[in-house]
C-alpha positions as CSV (number, residue, x, y, z in Angstrom):
1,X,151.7,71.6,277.3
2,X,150.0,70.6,274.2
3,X,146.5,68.9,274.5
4,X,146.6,65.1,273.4
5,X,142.5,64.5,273.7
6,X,142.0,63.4,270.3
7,X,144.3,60.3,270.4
8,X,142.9,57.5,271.0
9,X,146.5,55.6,271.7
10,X,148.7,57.4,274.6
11,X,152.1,56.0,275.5
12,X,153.4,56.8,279.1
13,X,156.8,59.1,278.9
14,X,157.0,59.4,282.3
15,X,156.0,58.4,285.9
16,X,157.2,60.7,288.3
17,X,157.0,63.9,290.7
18,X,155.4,67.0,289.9
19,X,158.4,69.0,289.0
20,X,160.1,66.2,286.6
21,X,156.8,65.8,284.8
22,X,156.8,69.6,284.3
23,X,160.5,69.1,282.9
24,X,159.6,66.0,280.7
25,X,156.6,68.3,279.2
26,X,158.9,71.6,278.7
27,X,161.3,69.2,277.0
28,X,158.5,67.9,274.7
29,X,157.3,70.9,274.3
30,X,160.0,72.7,272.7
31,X,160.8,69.5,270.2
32,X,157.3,70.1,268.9
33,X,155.8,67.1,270.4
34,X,152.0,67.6,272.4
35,X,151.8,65.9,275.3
36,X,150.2,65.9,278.8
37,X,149.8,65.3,282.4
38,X,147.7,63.5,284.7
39,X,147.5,61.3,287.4
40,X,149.3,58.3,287.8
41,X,146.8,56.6,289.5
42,X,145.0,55.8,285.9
43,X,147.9,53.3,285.2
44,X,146.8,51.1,288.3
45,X,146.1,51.2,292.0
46,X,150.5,50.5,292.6
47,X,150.3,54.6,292.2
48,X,147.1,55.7,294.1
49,X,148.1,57.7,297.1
50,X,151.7,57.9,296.0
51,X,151.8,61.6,294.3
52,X,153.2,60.8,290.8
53,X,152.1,62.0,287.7
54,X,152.6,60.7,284.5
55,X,153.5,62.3,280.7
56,X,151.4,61.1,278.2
57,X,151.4,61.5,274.2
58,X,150.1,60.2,271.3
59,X,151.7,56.8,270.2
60,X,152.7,57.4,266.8
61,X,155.3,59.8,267.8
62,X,156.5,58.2,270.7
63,X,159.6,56.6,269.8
64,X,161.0,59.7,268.1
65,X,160.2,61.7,270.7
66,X,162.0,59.8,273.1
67,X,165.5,59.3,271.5
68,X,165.6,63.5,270.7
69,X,164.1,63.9,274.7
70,X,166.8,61.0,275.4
71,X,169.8,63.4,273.4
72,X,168.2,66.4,274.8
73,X,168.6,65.4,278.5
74,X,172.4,64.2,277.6
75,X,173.3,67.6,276.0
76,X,171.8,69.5,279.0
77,X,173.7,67.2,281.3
78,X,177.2,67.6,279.5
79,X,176.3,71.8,279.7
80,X,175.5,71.8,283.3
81,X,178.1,69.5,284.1
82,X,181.1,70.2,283.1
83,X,184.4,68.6,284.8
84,X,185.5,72.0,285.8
85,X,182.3,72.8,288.0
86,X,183.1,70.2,290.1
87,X,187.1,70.7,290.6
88,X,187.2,72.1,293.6
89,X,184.1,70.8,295.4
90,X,183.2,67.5,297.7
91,X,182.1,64.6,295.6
92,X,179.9,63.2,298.6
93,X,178.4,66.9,300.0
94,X,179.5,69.2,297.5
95,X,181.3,71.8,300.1
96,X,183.9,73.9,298.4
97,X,187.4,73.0,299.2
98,X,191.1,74.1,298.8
99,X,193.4,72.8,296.6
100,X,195.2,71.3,300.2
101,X,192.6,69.6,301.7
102,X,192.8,66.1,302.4
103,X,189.4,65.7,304.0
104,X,186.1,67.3,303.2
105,X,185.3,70.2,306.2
106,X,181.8,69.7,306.1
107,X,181.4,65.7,305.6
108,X,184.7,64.6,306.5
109,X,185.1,62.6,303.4
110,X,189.1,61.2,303.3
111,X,191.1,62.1,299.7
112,X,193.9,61.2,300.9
């Protein structure tokens, strides 16, 4: 996390839990953008008692930053994602399954 004191204009990258604002930040991070985390409760009382945190950094290179986050997050999706991964598990519980099964052991979803 890269320290983003000296700007006086901050635009919000993200509201969220702990561990996606961590994400966000890593993601920033290794583009070469500073940012940082605080409470959310600095954007209005709607957040106070809620535990989210928001990503801040400076304005100026905001918009940038989030397109290359955006294609970022896509190309990490596609990676983890692949079709394959999920050939032979539940689409509802993700239980593995046999090529016969017509229902889902676990959740008892119907594929048939």
């Amino acid at each position: 996390m890269n320290d983003t004191s000296s700007s006086s204009h901050l635009a919000v990258m993200f509201v969220g839990g702990l561990d996606d604002c961590k994400y966000t930040i890593e993601i920033l991070d290794k583009l070469g953008f500073p940012s940082a985390l605080d409470v959310a409760e600095k954007m209005g009382q709607q957040y106070a008692n809620r535990g989210y945190y928001i990503v801040t950094m400076p304005e100026e290179n905001a918009e940038q930053a989030k397109r290359l986050m955006e294609q970022k997050i896509r190309e990490d999706l596609e990676i983890n994602n692949s079709p394959e991964e999920f050939e032979n598990k539940c689409p509802a519980c993700g239980a593995e399954l046999s090529a016969d099964h017509t229902e889902c052991p676990d959740c008892g979803l119907n594929f048939g």
